[in-house]
N, C-alpha and C positions, 0 to 999 in steps of 0.2 A: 639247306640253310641250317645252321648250329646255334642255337638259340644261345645268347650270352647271357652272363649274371647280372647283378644290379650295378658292380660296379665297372662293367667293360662301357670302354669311351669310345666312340668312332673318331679314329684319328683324322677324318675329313671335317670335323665339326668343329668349329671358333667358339668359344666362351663370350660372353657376355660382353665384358671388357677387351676383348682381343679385336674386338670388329670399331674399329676408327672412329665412326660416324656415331655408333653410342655410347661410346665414352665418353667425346666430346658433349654431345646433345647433356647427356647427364649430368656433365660435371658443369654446365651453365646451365640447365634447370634450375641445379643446388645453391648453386652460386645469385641467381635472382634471387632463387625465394628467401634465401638470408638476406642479401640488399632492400628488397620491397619491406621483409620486415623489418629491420633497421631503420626506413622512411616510414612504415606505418609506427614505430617505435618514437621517433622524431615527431612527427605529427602527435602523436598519446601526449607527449611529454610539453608540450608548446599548448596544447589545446587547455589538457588539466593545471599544467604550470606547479605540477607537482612528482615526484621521483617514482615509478614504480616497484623502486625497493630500498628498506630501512639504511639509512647512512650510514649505521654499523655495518651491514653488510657488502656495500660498495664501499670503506674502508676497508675491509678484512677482504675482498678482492684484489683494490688499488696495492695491499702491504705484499701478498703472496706474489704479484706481479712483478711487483715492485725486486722484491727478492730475488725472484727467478732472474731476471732479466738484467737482474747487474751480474749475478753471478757468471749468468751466460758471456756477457760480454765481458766481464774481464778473462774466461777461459778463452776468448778472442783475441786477446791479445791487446785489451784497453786499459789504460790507466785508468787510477780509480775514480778521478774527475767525469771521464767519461763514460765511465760504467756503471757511477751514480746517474748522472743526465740520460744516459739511454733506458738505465732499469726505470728511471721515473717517469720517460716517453712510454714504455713499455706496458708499466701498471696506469697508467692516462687513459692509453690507448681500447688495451682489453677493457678498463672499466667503463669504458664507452661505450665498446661493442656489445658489452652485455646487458649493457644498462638499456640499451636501446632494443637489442633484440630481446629482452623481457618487457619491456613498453609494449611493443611489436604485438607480443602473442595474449597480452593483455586485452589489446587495442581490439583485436582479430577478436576473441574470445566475447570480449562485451558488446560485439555484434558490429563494431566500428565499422567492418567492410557494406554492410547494407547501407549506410550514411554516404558512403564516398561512392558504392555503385561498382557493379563485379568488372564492367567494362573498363572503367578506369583502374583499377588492380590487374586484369589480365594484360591490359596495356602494357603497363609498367612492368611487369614479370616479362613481356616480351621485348621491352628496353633494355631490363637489366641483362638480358641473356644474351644481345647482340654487345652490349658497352662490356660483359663479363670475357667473351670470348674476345673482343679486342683487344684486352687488359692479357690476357691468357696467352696469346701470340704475340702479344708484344712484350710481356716478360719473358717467355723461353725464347724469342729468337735473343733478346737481350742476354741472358744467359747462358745462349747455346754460343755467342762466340764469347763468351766470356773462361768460359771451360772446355777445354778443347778435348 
């Protein structure tokens, strides 16, 4: 037996991501625990009935989205009617997600999850990971005959 160095790989051994079953499991873990915290984010923001970040800053979000996503889409091939409308679905959209996923870690952090009960949180992380991976197969088969 020839002892190898730090960097010799056995060509019989899968990476992390090469094995099927934990990419997918992974990639809907991640995908819940963004969703549950968007819902515990939604919940923060309806409970307090107030924003968990300054208006200036979800402005100076909404404007960089805003930007980005017209730009993108008229490099798509949009007029500029609708590369205004879409950059402004665009910078809506993300200052949503953030707004929410900052409620979220708020919510978690001021101890929210003891209020609601770990049972109903694991729950829901294990909804979000079967309704993620639906979403998931059902955009790339949508996709997969889309691009051949």
């Amino acid at each position: 037996m020839v002892a190898g160095n730090i960097n010799s790989r056995n060509p019989n051994s899968q990476s992390l991501f090469e094995n099927t079953f934990l990419r997918t499991l992974s990639i809907a873990l991640l995908m819940s625990i963004f969703l549950v915290d968007m819902g515990l984010g939604l919940f923060n923001l309806f409970s307090t009935k107030s924003s968990p970040l300054p208006s200036a800053f979800m402005l100076m979000i909404f404007a960089v989205m805003f930007i980005g996503g017209m730009v993108f889409y008229e490099r798509q091939g949009l007029n500029t009617l609708s590369s205004l409308l879409a950059g402004a679905f665009a910078g809506f959209g993300f200052s949503f997600v953030f707004v929410t996923l900052v409620g979220g870690v708020q919510f978690i952090l001021g101890g929210g999850i003891s209020r609601l009960g770990w049972e109903q949180v694991i729950s829901a992380v294990a909804a979000c990971m079967i309704a993620g991976i639906i979403m998931i197969k059902a955009l790339y088969n949508k996709l997969e005959n889309r691009f051949y």
